[in-house]
C-alpha positions, 0 to 999 in steps of 0.5 A, a space after each residue: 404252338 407247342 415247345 420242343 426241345 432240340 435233341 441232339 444227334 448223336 442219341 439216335 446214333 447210339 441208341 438206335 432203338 429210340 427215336 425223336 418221337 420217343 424222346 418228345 413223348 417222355 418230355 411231354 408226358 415226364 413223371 418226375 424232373 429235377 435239376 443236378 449240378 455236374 461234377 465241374 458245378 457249373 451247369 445245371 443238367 436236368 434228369 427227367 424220367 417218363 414213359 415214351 409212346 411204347 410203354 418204356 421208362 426212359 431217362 432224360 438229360 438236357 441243359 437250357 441255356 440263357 434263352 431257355 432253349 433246351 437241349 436233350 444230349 442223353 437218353 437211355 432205356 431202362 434208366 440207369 440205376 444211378 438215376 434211379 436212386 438220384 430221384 428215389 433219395 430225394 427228400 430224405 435227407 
């Protein structure tokens, strides 16, 4: 049995152009994944980047919690030019 995250309602909402599928095929198939403390530095949100089945790079936020249970609460097509430079500076310093 394979694992798959739960995918929070509201992206489809907002973005009516992806849907489960896509989100299940970048998280599958994930180029690059990496953890970012948010600003209240309290959670660990991950950023993951990957192609979904139509070809597009698509953006990934998700949180786990205790049980390591994910939840994927964001997803966007193109990605974001923040994340872009999060995943692209990584390293450098």
């Amino acid at each position: 049995m394979e694992f798959q995250p739960m995918i929070h309602p509201r992206i489809h909402r907002t973005h009516p152009d992806i849907d489960q599928q896509d989100i299940l095929e970048v998280w599958r198939n994930a180029l690059v994944s990496a953890p970012v403390i948010n600003s209240q530095g309290s959670r660990k949100v991950w950023l993951t980047l990957g192609f979904d089945g139509q070809g597009r790079l698509m953006e990934l936020a998700s949180v786990n919690d205790d049980a390591r249970l994910w939840m994927v609460f964001h997803a966007m097509t193109p990605p974001s030019r923040k994340t872009l430079r999060e995943f692209l500076t990584r390293g450098r310093d």
